[in-house]
C-alpha positions as CSV (number, residue, x, y, z in Angstrom):
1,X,215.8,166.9,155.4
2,X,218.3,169.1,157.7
3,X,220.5,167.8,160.0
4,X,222.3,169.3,163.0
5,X,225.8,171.0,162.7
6,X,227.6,168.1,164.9
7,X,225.9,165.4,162.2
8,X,226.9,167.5,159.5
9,X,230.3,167.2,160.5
10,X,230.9,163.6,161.1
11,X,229.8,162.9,157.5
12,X,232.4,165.3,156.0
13,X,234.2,163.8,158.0
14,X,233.9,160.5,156.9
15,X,234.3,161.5,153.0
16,X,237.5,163.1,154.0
17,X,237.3,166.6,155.2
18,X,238.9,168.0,157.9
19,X,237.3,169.4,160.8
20,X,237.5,170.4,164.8
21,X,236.8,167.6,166.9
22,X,234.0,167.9,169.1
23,X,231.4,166.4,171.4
24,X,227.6,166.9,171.8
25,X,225.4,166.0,174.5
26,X,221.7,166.3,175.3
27,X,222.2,167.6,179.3
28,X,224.6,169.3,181.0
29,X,226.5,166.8,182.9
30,X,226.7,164.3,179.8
31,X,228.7,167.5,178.3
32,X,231.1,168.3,181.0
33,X,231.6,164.4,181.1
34,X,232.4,164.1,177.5
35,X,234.7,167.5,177.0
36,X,237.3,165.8,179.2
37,X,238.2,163.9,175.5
38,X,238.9,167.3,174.1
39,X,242.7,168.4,174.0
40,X,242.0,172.3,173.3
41,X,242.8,175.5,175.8
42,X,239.5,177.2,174.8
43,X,236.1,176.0,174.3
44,X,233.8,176.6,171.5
45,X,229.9,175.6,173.0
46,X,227.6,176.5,170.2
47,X,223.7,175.8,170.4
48,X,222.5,173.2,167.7
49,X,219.3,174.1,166.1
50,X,218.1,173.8,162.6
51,X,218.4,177.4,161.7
52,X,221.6,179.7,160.7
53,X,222.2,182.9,162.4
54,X,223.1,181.5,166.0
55,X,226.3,183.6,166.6
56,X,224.2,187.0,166.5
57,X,222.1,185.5,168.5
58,X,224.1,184.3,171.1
59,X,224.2,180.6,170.6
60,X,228.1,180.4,170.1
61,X,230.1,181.5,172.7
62,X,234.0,180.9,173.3
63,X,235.0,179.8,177.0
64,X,238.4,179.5,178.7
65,X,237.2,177.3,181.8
66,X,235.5,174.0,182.3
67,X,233.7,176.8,185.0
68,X,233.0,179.2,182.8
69,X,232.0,176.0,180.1
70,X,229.0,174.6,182.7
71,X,227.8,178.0,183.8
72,X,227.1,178.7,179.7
73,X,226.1,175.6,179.0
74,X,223.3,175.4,182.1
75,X,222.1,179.3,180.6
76,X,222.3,178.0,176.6
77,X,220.3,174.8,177.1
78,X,216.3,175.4,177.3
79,X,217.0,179.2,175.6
80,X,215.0,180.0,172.7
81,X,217.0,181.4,170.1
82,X,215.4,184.1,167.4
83,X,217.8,184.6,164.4
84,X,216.7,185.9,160.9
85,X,215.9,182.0,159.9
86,X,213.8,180.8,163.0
87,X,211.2,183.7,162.4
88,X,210.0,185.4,165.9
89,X,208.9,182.2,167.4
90,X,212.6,181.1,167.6
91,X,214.0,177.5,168.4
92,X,214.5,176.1,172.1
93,X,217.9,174.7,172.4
94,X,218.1,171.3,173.4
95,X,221.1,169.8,172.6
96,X,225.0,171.6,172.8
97,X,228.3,170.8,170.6
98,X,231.6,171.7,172.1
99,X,234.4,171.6,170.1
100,X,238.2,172.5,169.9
101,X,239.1,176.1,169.3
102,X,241.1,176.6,166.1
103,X,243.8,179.6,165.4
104,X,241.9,181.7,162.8
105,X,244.0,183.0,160.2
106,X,241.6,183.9,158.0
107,X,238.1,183.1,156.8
108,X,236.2,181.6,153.8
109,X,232.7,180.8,152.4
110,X,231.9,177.5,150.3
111,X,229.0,175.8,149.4
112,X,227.3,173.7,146.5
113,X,224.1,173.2,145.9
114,X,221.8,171.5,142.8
115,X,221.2,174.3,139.9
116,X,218.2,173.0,138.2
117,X,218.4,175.2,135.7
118,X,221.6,174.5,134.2
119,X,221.5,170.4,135.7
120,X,224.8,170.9,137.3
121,X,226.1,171.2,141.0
122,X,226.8,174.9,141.4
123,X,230.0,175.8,144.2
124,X,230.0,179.1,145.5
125,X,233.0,180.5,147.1
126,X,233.9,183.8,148.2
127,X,237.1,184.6,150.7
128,X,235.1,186.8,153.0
129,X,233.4,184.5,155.1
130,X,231.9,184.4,158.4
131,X,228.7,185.9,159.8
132,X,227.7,189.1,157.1
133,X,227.8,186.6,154.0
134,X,224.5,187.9,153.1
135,X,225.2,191.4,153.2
136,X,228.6,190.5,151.3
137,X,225.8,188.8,148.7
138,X,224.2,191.9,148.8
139,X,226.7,194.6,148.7
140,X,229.5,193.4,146.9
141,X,228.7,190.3,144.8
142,X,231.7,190.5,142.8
143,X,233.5,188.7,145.4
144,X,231.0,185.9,145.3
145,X,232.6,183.1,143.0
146,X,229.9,180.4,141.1
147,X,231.6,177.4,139.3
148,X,229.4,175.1,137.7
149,X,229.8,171.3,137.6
150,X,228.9,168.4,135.3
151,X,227.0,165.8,137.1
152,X,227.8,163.6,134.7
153,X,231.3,163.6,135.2
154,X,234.0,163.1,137.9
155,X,234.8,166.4,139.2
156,X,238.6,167.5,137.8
157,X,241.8,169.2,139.9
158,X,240.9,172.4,137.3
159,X,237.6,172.3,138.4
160,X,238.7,172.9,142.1
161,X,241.0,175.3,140.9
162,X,238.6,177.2,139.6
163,X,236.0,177.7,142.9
164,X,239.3,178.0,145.0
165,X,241.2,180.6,143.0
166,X,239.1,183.0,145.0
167,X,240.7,182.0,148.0
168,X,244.4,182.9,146.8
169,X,246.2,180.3,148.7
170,X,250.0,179.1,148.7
171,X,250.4,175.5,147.5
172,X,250.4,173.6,150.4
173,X,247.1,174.9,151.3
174,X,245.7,174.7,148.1
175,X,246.3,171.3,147.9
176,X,244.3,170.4,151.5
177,X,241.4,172.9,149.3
178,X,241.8,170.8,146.2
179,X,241.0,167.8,148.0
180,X,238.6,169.0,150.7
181,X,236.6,170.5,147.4
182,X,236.7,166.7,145.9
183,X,235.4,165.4,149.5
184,X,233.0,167.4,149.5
185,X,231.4,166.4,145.8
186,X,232.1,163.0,146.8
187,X,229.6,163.3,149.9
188,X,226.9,165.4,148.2
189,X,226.6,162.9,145.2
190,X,226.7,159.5,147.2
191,X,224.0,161.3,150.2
192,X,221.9,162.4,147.6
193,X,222.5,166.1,149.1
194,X,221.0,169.2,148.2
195,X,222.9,171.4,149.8
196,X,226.1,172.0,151.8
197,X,227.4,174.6,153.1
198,X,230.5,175.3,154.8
199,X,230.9,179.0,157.0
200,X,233.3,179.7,157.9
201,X,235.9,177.4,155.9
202,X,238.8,178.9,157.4
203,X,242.9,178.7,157.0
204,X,244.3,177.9,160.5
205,X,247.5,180.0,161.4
206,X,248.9,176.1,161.0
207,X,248.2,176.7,157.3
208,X,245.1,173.9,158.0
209,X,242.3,174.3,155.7
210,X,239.5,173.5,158.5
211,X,235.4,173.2,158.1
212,X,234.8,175.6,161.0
213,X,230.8,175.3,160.8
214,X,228.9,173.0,158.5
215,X,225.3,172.7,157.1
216,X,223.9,169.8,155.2
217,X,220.3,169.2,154.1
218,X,219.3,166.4,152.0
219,X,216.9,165.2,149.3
220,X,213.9,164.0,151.1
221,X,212.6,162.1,148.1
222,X,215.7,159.7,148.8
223,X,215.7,158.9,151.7
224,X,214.5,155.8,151.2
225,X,217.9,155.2,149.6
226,X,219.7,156.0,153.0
227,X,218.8,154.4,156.4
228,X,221.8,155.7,157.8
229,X,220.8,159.8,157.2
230,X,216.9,158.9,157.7
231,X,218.6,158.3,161.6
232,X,220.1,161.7,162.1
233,X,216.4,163.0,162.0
234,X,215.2,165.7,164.8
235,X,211.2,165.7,165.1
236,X,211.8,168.5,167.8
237,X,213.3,170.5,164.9
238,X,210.9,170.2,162.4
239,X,207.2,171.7,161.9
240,X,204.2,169.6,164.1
241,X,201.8,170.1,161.3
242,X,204.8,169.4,158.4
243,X,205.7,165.8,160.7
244,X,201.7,165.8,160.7
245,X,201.6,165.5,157.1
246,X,204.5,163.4,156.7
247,X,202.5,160.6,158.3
248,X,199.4,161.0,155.3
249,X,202.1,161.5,152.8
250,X,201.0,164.5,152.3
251,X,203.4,167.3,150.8
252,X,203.3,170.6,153.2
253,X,205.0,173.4,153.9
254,X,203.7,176.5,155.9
255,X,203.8,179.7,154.9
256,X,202.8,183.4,156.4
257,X,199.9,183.9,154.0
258,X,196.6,183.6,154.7
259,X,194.4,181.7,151.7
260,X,195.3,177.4,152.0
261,X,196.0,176.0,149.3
262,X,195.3,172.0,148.6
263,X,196.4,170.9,144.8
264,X,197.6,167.4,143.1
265,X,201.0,167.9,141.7
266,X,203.7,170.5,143.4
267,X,204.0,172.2,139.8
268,X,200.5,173.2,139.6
269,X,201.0,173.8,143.6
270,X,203.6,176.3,142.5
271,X,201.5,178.2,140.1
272,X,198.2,178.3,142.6
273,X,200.6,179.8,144.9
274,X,202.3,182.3,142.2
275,X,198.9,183.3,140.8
276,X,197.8,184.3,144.5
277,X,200.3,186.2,145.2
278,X,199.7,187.8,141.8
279,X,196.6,189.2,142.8
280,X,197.5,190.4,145.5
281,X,197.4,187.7,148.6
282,X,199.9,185.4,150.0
283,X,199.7,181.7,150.1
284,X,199.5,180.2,154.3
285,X,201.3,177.0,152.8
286,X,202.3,173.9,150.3
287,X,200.5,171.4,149.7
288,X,200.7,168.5,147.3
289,X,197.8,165.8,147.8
290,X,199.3,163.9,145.3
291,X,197.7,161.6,142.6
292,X,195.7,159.3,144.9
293,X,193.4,161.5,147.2
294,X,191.2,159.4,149.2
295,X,188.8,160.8,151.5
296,X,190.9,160.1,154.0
297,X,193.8,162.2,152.6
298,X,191.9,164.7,151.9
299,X,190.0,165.3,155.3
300,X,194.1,165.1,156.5
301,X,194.5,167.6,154.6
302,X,192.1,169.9,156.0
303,X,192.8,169.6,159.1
304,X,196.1,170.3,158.5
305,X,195.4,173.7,156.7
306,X,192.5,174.4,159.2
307,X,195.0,174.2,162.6
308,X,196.7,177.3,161.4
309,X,195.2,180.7,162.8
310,X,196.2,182.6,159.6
311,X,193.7,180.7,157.2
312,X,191.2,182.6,156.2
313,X,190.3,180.8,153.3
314,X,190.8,177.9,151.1
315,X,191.6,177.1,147.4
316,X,191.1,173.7,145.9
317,X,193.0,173.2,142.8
318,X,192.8,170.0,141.2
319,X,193.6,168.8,137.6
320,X,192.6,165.5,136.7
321,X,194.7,163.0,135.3
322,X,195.1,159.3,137.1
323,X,193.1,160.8,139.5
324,X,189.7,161.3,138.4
325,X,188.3,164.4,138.9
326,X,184.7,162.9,140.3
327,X,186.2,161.0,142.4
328,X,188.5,163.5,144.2
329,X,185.1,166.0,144.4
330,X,183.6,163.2,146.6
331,X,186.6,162.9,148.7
332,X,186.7,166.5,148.7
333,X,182.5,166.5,150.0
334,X,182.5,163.6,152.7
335,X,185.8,165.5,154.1
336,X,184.0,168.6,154.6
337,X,181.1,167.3,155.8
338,X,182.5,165.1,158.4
339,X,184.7,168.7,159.3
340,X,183.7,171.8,160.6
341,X,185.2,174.4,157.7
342,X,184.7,178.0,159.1
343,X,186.2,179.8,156.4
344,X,185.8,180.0,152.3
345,X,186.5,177.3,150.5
346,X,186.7,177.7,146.7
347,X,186.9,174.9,144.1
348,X,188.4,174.6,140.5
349,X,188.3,171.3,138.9
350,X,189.6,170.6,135.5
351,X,190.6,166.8,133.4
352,X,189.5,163.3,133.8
353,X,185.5,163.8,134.3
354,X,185.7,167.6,135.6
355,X,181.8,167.9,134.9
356,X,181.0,165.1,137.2
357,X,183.3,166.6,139.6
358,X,181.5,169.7,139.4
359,X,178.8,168.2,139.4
360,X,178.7,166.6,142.7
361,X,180.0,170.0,144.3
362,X,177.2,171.7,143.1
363,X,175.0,169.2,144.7
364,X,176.6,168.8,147.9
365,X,174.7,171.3,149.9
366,X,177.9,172.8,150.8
367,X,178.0,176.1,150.7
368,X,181.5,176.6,148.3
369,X,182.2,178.4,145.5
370,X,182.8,177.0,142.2
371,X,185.3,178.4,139.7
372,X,185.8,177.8,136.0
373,X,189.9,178.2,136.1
374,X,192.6,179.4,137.9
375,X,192.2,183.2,137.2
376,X,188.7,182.5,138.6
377,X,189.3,180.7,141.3
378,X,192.3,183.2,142.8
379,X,189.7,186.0,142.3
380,X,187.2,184.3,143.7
381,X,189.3,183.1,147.0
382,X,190.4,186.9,147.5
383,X,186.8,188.4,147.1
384,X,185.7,185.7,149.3
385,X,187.6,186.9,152.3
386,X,188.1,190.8,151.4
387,X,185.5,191.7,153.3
388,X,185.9,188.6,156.3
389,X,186.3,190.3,159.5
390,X,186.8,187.2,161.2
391,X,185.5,184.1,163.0
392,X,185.6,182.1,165.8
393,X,184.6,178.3,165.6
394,X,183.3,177.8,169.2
395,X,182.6,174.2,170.9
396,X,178.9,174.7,169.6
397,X,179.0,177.1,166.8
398,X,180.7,179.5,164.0
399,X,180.7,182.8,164.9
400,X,181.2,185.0,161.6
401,X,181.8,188.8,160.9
402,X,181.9,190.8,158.0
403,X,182.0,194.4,156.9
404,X,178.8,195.2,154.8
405,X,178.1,198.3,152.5
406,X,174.3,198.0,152.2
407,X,173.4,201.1,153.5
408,X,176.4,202.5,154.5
409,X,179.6,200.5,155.7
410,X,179.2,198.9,158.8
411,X,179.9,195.5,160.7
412,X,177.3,192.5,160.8
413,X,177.6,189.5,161.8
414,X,175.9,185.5,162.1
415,X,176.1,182.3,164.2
416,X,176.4,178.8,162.6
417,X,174.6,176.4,164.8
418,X,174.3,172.7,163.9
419,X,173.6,173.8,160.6
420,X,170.9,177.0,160.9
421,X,172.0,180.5,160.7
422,X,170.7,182.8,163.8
423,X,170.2,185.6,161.7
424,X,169.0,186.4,158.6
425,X,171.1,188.4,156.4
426,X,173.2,188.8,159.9
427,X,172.9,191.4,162.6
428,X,173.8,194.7,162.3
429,X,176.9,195.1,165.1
430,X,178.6,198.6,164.1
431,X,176.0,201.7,163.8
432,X,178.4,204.5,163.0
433,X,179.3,205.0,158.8
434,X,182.9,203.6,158.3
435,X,183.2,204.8,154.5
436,X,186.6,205.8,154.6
437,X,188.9,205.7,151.6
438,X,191.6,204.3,153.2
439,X,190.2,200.6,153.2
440,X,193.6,198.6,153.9
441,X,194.1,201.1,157.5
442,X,190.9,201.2,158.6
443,X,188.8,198.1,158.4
444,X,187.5,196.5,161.6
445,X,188.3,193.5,163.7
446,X,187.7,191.5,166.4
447,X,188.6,188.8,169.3
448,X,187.0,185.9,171.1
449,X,187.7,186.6,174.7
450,X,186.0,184.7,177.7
451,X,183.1,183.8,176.1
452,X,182.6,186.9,174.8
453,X,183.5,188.9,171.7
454,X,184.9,192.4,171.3
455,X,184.7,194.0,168.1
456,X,186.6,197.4,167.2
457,X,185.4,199.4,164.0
458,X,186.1,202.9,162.9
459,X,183.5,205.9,162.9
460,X,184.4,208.3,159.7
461,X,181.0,210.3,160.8
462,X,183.4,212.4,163.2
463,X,186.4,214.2,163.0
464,X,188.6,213.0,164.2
465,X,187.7,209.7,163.1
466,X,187.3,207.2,165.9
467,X,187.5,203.6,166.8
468,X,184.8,202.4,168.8
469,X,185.2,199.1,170.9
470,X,182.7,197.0,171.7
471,X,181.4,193.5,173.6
472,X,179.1,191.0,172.5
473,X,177.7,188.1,173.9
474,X,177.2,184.6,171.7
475,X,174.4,185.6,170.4
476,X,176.2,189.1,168.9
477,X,174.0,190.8,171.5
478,X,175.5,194.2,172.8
479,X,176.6,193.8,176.1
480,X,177.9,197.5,176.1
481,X,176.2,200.5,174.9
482,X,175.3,200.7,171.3
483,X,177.4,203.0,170.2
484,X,180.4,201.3,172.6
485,X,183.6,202.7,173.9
486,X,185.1,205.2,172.2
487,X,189.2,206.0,172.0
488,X,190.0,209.1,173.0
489,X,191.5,210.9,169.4
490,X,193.9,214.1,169.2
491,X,193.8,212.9,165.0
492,X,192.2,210.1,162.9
493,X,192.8,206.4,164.2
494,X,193.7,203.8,161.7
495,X,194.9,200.0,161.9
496,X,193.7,199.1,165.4
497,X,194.8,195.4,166.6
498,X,192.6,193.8,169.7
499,X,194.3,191.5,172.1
500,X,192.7,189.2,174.7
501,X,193.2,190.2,178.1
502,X,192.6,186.2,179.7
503,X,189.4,187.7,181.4
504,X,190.0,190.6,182.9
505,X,189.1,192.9,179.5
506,X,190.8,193.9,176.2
507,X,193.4,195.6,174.8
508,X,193.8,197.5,171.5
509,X,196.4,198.5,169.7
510,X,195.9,201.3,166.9
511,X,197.8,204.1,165.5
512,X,197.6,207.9,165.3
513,X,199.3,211.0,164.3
514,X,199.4,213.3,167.4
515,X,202.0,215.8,166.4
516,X,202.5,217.3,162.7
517,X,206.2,215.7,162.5
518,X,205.7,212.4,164.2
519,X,203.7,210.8,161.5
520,X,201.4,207.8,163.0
521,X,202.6,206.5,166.0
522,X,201.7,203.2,168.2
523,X,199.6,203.3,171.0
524,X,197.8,201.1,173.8
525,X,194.5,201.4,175.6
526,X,193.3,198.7,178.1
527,X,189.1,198.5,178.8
528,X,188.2,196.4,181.5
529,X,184.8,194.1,181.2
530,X,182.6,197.1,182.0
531,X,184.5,198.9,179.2
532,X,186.5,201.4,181.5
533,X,189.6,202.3,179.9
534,X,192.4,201.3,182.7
535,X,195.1,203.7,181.2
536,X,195.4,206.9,180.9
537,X,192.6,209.0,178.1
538,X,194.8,208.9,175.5
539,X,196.5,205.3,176.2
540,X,200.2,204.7,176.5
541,X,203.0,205.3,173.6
542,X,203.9,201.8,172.8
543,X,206.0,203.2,169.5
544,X,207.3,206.3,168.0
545,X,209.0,207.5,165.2
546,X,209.7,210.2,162.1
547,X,208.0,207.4,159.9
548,X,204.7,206.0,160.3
549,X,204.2,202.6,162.1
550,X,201.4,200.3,161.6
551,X,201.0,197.2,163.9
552,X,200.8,193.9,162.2
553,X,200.8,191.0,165.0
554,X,201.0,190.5,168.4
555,X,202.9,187.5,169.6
556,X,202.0,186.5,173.5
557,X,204.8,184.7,175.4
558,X,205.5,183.5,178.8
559,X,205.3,185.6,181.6
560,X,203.5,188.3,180.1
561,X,206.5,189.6,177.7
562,X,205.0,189.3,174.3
563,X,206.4,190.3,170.5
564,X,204.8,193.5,169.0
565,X,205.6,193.5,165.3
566,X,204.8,196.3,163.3
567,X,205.9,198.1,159.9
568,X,207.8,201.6,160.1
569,X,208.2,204.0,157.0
570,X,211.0,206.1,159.2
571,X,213.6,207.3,155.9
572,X,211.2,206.4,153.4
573,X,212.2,203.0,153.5
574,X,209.2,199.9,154.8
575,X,210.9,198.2,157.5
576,X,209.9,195.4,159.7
577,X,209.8,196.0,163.8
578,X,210.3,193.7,166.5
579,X,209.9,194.5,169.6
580,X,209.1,193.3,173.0
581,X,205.7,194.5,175.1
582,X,204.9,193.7,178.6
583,X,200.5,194.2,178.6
584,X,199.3,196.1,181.7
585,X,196.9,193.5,183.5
């Protein structure tokens, strides 16, 4: 469990260390009430989120004025903050901590943490501090300090001297280190802590060894043991489908992959996750069902998985013990049953009465896909969706697309409705070949718009090869010409991205090599419902480089300003992109 900076604080404080004396307030006026206690002639207002990285971001500022204090205050509360923890999404700030400015003489970095492998507490120190510890990590780990300490055992002054030798202070201030380090151990063993960290520790030009900033997070599996820290808890922080699962007692977190995983046991969690990612996918989360799956755990469960967009499929992984393997399978059926599961769902059972288990899968009527281990069952999940396209689960029905090589590769589709398929063996949707070798760059998409669906495949029967947009009613029913719209090429299109234009059309995304140097560039074509392209022929440049970039999501946000992330080879090197696009409506 985290806790905010200002929380953090107090407890340190409480075990001992020293640090600035601050207030925190949830509004404005509370704030400029409360900093009237403060005997400082600066003010530090920093942002408190659950995330680090808020100085690059802008959440710490330092003001003269109680003027210049309100005016920051009124412009950092309500402000989503992005930093390198928060992801693109960011965190909306909604509570402020002012606190005393202190003479910075210089700056240090000290934490500890749990080292499972060895069964100590590890302390890291290093004496450059501050904002770029990661790229100190990085590019000069030498100054990095690790001291390892014996649970077991009270911690000793030549144990302090040890993580603080780094530091290379006189005596005086060695001592205050000495004693803040013992603090410090005191509060991480008697919290049940995982982690604290404290950046910047700094030396005042006072010769005060001072926690400047200060993160905490605690073991959530004792808790129980401490009222008092279950208290400091902020839902607003935390993940609505993580606080969703809390409430089953259901272990989750979410991840950025796209195969759900549900397992009994976070070890064999760990491994369903590790051998995904060995074949090539990445887990979209965590989660431990525990030993005692009822139905209703398990139909939690899905839900839970289900209400992220990235899913694309899911893989049961269950070993029997106390929990019988029959009787999970049940709970596993009447879950799935009573909820609509639009995606791939493979099973692998194994233990207490696996054949029953399998038994009663195979006779479920459901349509999943048994496996005989965990190889299996991670080959089957990724074959499974390889070739899914997407879908869209409607009020009324499942609307399903896939890329099918039966004559040559094109896109087909069905619709799920109240159990009967509309098509048999689907409807062919795409009527131009699409056998290109580059699989990864050029396979098709589509969106759910207004009732409507747009598709976008690739024709390789041309040159250059095009992508070809098209609309389809509910019933995958060309609403535009057969062969649909075509994108005006210079050179081959690859990795096109369709976005929902809230009715008035649909805009793509895809990239293309226009000029021998430029490699594949970004670029952005609006169609409106009649499938008239609103830009210019060739669309508008959205990105450019020496590299090649590749888009791989688009974020909407308020008032039209949305987040265009996309991979760039510029250098050689695969970097991620940010940026920030304003669609032409």
């Amino acid at each position: 469990m985290n806790i905010h900076e200002h929380q953090a604080k107090q407890i340190l404080k409480k075990y001992g260390a020293v640090v600035p004396e601050g207030v925190f307030a949830l509004n404005v006026e509370e704030l400029l009430e409360k900093v009237k206690s403060l005997k400082t002639e600066k003010y530090v207002l920093k942002a408190q989120i659950h995330a680090g990285g808020r100085g690059k971001a802008g959440g710490v500022k330092i003001l003269n004025t109680i003027d210049e204090l309100e005016l920051a205050a009124k412009e950092l509360l309500g402000k989503t903050l992005i930093t390198h923890q928060t992801g693109p999404e960011g965190r909306e700030v909604k509570r402020l901590y002012v606190e005393e400015s202190s003479n910075i003489e210089k700056e240090f970095y000290l934490s500890c943490l749990v080292d499972r492998a060895s069964s100590k507490i590890a302390f890291i120190s290093s004496d450059q501090g501050g904002m770029d510890i990661e790229e100190v990590a990085s590019k000069t780990p030498e100054k990095i300090l690790t001291t390892k300490v014996d649970i077991n055992e009270e911690i000793s002054n030549t144990d302090c001297e040890k993580i603080i030798k780094i530091f290379d202070l006189n005596n005086d201030s060695k001592n205050q280190a000495i004693n803040l380090i013992k603090s410090i151990y005191k509060m991480f063993i008697s919290t049940d802590a995982n982690m604290v960290e404290v950046n910047p520790l700094i030396l005042t030009k006072e010769e005060k060894i001072v926690c400047l900033d200060a993160k905490v997070n605690f073991d959530s599996n004792a808790l129980f043991r401490h009222p008092e820290i279950v208290e400091l808890r902020d839902l607003n922080e935390e993940d609505s489908t993580e606080i969703e699962a809390s409430k089953h007692d259901l272990a989750y977190i979410k991840l950025d992959g796209s195969i759900g995983c549900m397992v009994n046991g976070a070890g064999l969690a760990m491994a369903t996750m590790d051998i995904i990612k060995l074949f090539g996918q990445e887990p979209a989360n965590f989660l431990d069902v525990g030993g005692g799956a009822s139905k209703e755990k398990v139909s939690a469960a899905f839900k839970i998985i289900l209400s992220d967009p990235n899913v694309k499929g899911i893989l049961i992984n269950i070993f029997g013990g106390i929990m019988r393997c029959d009787i999970l399978a049940q709970g596993v059926v009447d879950a799935a049953k009573e909820i609509s599961i639009s995606v791939p769902l493979v099973v692998r059972l194994a233990g207490t009465n696996f054949k029953e288990g399998k038994e009663i899968l195979d006779n479920s009527g459901l349509k999943l896909i048994s496996a005989e281990n965990l190889d299996d069952a991670a080959k089957k999940i990724i074959e499974a969706i390889k070739y899914n396209v997407g879908f869209k689960n409607t009020d009324e029905s499942i609307i399903l697309m896939w890329e099918d090589n039966r004559e040559s590769k094109k896109l087909y589709g069905n619709v799920l409705f109240e159990g009967e398929l509309s098509h048999f063996n689907g409807n062919q949707i795409s009527f131009s070949d699409n056998s290109s070798t580059e699989i990864d760059l050029s396979s098709p998409t589509m969106v759910y718009a207004s009732e409507y669906i747009y598709t976008a495949t690739f024709d390789a029967t041309t040159t250059p090869k095009k992508i070809r947009i098209n609309k389809l009613n509910t019933e995958l029913e060309n609403v535009w010409a057969q062969t649909g719209v075509a994108l005006t090429p210079e050179n081959d299109q690859r990795n096109v991205f369709l976005v929902d234009l809230g009715g008035v059309g649909v805009g793509c995304f895809w990239s293309e090599s226009r000029s021998f140097l430029s490699g594949f560039d970004i670029f952005f074509q609006s169609l409106n419902p009649d499938g008239e392209p609103q830009l210019s022929s060739g669309g508008i440049t959205v990105a450019e480089s020496n590299g090649d970039d590749y888009i791989q999501a688009f974020i909407p946000a308020p008032d039209g300003i949305s987040f265009l992330i996309f991979c760039n080879s510029e250098f050689k090197l695969i970097s991620i992109v940010f940026a920030l696009f304003k669609l032409f409506l």
